[in-house]
C-alpha atoms as one frame of an Amber mdcrd trajectory, in Angstrom:
protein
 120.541   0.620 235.217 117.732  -1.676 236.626 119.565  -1.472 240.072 118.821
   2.354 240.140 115.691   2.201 239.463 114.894  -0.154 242.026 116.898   1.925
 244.552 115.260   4.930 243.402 111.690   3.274 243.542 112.498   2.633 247.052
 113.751   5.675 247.515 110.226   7.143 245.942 108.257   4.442 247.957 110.291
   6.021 251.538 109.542   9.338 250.060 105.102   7.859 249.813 105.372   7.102
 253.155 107.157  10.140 255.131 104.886  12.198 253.304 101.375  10.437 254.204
 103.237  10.852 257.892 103.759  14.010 257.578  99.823  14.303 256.315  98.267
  12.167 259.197 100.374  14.505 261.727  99.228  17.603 260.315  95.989  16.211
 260.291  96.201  15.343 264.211  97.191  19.045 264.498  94.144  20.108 263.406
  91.884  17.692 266.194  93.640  19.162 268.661  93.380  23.054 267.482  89.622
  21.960 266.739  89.349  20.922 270.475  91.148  23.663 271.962  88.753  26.377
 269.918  86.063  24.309 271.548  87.825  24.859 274.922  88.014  28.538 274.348
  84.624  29.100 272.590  82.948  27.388 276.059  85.549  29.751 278.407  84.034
  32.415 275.955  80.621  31.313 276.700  81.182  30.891 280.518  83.019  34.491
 281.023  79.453  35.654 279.503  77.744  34.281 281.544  79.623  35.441 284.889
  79.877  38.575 283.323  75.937  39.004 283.374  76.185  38.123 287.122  78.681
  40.527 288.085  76.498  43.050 286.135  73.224  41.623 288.227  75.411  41.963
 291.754  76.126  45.642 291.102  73.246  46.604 290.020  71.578  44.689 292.955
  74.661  46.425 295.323  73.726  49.672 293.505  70.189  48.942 294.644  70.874
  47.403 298.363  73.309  51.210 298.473  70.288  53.191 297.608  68.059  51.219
 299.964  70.656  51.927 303.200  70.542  55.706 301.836  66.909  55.933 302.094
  66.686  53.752 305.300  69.809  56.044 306.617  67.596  59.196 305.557  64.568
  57.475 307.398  66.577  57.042 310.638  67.286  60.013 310.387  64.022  61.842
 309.929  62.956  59.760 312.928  65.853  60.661 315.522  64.776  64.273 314.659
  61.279  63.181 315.142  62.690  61.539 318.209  64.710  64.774 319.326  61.177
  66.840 318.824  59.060  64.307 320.654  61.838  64.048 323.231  61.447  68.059
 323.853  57.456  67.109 323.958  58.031  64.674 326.496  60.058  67.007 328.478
  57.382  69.350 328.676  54.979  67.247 328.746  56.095  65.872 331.680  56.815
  69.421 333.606  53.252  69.299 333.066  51.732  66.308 334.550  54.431  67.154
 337.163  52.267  70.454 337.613  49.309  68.764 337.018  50.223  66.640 339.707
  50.678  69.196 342.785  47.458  70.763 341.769  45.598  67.291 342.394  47.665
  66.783 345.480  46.839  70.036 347.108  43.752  69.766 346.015  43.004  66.080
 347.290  44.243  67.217 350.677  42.372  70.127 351.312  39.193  68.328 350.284
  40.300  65.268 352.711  41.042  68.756 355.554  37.433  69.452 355.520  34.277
  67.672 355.573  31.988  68.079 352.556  28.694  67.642 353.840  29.735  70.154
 356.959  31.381  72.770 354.297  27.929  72.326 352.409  25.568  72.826 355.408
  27.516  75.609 356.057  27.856  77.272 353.157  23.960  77.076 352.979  23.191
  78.354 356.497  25.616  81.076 356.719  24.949  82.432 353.168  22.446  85.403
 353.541  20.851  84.677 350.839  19.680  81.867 348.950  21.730  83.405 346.051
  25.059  83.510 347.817  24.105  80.401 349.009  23.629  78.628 345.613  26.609
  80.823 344.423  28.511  78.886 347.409  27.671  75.981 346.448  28.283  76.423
 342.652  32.111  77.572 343.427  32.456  74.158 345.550  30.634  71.709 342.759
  33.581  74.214 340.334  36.324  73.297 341.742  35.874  69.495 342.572  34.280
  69.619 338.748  38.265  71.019 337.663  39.519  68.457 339.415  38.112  65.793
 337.519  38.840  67.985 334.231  42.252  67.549 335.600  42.931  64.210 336.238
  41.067  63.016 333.176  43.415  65.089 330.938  46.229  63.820 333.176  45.385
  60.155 332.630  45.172  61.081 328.631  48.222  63.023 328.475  50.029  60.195
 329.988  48.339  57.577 328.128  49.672  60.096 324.590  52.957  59.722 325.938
  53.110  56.506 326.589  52.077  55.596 322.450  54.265  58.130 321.443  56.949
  56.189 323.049  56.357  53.075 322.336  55.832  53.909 318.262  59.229  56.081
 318.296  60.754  52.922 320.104  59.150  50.313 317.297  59.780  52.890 314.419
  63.988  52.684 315.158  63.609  48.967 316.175  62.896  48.447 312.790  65.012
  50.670 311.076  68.045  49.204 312.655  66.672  45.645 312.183  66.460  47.072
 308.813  69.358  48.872 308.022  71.165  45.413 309.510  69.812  43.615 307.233
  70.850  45.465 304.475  74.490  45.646 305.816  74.589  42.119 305.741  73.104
  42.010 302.776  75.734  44.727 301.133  78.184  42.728 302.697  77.163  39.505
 301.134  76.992  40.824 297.487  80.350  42.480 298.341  81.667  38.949 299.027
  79.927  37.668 295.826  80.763  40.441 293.333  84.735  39.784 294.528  84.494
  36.002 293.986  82.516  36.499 290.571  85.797  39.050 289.399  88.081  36.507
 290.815  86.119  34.125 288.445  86.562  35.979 285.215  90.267  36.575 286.232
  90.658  32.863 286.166  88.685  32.514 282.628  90.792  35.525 281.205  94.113
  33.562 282.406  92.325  29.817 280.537  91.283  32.228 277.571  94.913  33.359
 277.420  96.418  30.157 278.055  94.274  28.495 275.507  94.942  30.796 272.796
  98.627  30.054 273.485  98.004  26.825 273.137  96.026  26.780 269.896  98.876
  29.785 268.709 101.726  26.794 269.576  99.403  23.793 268.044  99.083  26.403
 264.913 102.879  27.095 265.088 103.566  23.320 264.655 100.798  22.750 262.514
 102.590  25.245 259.772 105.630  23.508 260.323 104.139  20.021 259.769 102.740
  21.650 256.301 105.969  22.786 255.251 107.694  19.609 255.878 104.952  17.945
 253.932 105.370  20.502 251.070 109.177  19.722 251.439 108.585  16.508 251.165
 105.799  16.325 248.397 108.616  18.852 246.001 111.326  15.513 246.823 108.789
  13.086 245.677 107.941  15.124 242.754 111.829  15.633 241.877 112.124  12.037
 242.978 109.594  10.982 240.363 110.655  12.995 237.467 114.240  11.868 238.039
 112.665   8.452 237.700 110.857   8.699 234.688 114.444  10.346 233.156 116.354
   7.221 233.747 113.333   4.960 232.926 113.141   6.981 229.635 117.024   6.551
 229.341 116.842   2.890 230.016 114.265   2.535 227.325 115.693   4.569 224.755
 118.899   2.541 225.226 117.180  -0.713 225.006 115.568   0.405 221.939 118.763
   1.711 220.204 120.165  -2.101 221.651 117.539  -3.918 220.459 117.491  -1.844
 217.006 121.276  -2.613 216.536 120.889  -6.438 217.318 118.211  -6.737 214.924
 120.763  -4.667 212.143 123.080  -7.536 213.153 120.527 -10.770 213.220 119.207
  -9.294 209.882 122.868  -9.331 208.149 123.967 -12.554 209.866 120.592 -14.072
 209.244 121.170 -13.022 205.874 124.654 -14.832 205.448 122.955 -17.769 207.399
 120.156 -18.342 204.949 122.587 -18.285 202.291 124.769 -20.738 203.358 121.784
 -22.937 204.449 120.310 -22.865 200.579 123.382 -24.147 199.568 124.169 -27.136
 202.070 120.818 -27.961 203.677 120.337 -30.878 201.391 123.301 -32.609 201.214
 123.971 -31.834 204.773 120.394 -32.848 206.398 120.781 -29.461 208.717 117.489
 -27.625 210.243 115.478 -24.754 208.523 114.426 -21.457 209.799 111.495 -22.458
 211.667 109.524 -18.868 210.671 109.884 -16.843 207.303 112.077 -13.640 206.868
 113.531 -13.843 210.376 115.130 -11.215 212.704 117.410 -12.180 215.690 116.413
 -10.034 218.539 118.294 -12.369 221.326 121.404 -14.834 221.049 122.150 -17.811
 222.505 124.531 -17.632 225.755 123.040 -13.774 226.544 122.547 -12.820 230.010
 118.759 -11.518 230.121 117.149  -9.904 232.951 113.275  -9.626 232.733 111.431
  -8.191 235.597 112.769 -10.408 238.627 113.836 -13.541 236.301 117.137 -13.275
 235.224 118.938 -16.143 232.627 121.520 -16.588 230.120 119.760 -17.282 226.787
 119.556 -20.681 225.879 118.599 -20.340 222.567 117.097 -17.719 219.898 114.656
 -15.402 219.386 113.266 -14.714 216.223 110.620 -12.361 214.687 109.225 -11.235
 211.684 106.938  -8.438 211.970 103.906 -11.106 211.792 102.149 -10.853 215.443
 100.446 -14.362 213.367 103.080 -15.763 211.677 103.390 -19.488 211.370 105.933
 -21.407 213.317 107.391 -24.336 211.483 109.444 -27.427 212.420 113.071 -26.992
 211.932 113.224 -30.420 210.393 111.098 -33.903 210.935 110.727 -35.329 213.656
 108.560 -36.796 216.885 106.185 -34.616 219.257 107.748 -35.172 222.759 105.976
 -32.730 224.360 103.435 -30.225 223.838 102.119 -28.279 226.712 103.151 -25.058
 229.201 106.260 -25.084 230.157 107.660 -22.687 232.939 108.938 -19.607 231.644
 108.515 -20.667 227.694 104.738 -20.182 227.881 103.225 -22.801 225.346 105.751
 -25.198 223.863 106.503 -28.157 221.332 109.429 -30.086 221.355 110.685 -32.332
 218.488 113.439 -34.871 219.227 114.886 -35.701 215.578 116.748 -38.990 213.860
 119.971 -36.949 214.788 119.061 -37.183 218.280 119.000 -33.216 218.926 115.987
 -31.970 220.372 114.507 -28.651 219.011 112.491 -26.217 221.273 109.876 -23.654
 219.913 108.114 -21.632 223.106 106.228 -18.948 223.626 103.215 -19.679 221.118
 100.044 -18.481 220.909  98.680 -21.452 219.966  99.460 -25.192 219.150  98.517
 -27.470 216.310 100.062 -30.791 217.311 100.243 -32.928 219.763 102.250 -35.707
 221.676 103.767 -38.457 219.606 102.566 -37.485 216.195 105.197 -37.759 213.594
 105.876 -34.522 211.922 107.770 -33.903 208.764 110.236 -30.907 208.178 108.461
 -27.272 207.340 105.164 -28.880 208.847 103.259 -26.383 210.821 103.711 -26.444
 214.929 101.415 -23.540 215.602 101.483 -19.363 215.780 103.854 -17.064 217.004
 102.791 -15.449 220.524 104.258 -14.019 224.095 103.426 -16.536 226.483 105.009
 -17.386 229.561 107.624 -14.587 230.391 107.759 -12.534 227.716 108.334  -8.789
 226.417 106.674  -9.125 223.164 105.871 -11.465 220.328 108.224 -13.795 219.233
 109.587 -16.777 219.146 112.160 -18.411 221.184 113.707 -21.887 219.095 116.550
 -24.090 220.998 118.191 -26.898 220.541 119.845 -29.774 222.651 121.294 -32.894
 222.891 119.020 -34.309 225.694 115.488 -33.511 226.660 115.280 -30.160 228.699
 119.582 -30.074 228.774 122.644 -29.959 226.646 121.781 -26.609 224.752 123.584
 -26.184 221.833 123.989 -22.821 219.812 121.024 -23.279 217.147 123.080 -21.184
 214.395 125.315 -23.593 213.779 122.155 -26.065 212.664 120.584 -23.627 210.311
């Protein structure tokens, strides 16, 4: 019986120790679900983030698009202002081109006659001084036209010349313009693709991650269910225990209740046959009143670890006090702790047996003192290694060997 329950107590212990195994591993399972939520909560955080800058780049690209539409709109307000001033130009130029012949021809027929002649003789031929102011009037006319002319020549060309040159500046920059916005489309282009590529990458982490967390969980559950497993063996483990400890007691009991029916009836015969020859015979007396046997000599005895075969008696009474007496008179050889017997007194007698009375609570006598039979040793206890109160009496034929069955002395 005690074999069983020491392999089931190991079995039980095993059972303690898987278990907290299986605990700590579940428990790591949960660090590293912990730590991969933290993974995914910061990919979470990120694809936010990048998702705010693709919305920035479009609306930006939205912005540059409108931009190049307006600039594209400009450009082409100003080619039609171009095409308009072009036709201006055109005739502008027929023009000074007319303009032009006038002040030639009339350069060289001023240089084809002499002014001061064509005024003397405008004055003397004139018949009058009327015609000849008139005369002279029509000359000062037409040199005045001239001037007329060449001044609105020089500002006509000068007009052209701004008109040109603010056309030509006006489409510099709109293409220097419209470049730059190109580029600049093309660049957030560029930008918006990389920042998709980006939260392509974070939805394939955010997707790997989750599978990892779904796999950690996965094993996680399976860890728990071991552990639940495990915890219903210990359980069934335990209760199966405490059936066989139960067992084991109630057998003892029902043992120990039996071998006290037969101390009591032997013990009976015993004391009756001692009343009748102790006298004449000089044999020992019960060293305790109204005794019980509860353990013979020669029994095999197993307590805890310590294992024996009985080398004397045990006695009790019911009296957790009860006095212990000496089996007959004799000398104090030793009085003391003894190993395994717990506090002991040992008598050697005129006979030359030795009686033994261990496990005592207390002691009243001490080495060498004579004592006489019946004479108080000390109280019942359960010293040394013990299951309960009683008393444990021996005899021998030699100090601490030669045990003897002490029946056949009382």
């Amino acid at each position: 019986m005690r074999k069983w329950i020491i392999t089931g107590l190991g079995i039980g212990i095993l059972c303690i120790g898987g278990l907290s195994t299986r605990a700590a591993y579940a428990d790591e399972f949960d660090d590293k679900i912990q730590e991969q939520q933290k993974k995914l909560q910061q990919i979470e955080r990120s694809k936010l983030n990048e998702s705010q800058v693709l919305s920035d780049l479009i609306t930006e690209q939205t912005s540059v698009n409108k931009q190049i539409e307006d600039t594209q709109a400009d450009i082409d307000k100003t080619q039609n202002t171009l095409t308009q001033l072009m036709t201006e130009i055109t005739d502008l130029e027929e023009l000074i081109a007319k303009r032009s012949k006038t002040i030639s021809d009339q350069a060289r027929h001023i240089q084809l006659m002499d002014r001061a002649d064509t005024l003397f003789e405008a004055i003397f031929t004139s018949e009058s001084i009327v015609e000849a102011i008139s005369r002279i009037s029509a000359m000062s006319q037409i040199t005045g036209n001239s001037l007329d002319i060449l001044q609105q020549q020089k500002k006509d060309k000068d007009t052209l010349l701004l008109k040109q040159q603010e056309i030509e500046e006006t489409s510099q920059k709109q293409q220097d313009n419209i470049a730059h916005l190109n580029q600049l489309k093309q660049n957030l282009a560029a930008n918006v693709t990389q920042t998709q590529l980006t939260l392509v990458e974070m939805d394939l982490q955010k997707a790997q991650t989750q599978e990892e967390i779904n796999s950690l969980q996965a094993k996680k559950e399976e860890a728990e269910q071991l552990k639940r497993e495990a915890a219903a063996r210990l359980a069934a483990e335990q209760a199966r225990q405490n059936q066989l400890a139960e067992a084991k007691r109630q057998a003892e009991q029902q043992a120990r209740a039996e071998a006290v029916a037969r101390a009591a009836q032997q013990t009976s015969q015993s004391v009756t046959s001692h009343v009748a020859s102790s006298a004449s015979t000089g044999s020992f007396i019960y060293p305790i009143i109204n005794p019980s046997i509860t353990s013979y000599f020669g029994e095999t005895r197993q307590i805890g670890s310590y294992s024996d075969v009985h080398s004397g008696v045990d006695f009790v009474n019911g009296d957790t006090k009860a006095p212990i007496m000496a089996a007959g008179a004799g000398t104090v050889v030793y009085s003391g702790t003894s190993s395994g017997g717990g506090l002991t007194v040992i008598l050697k007698h005129a006979n030359g047996l030795y009686t033994y009375y261990m496990h005592l609570s207390s002691v009243s006598v001490s080495v060498g003192q004579n004592i006489s039979q019946g004479q108080r040793l000390g109280i019942i206890g359960s010293t040394g290694i013990s299951t309960g109160v009683h008393l444990h009496f021996g005899v021998s034929t030699s100090l601490w060997s030669g045990y003897v069955n002490p029946l056949q002395y009382l």
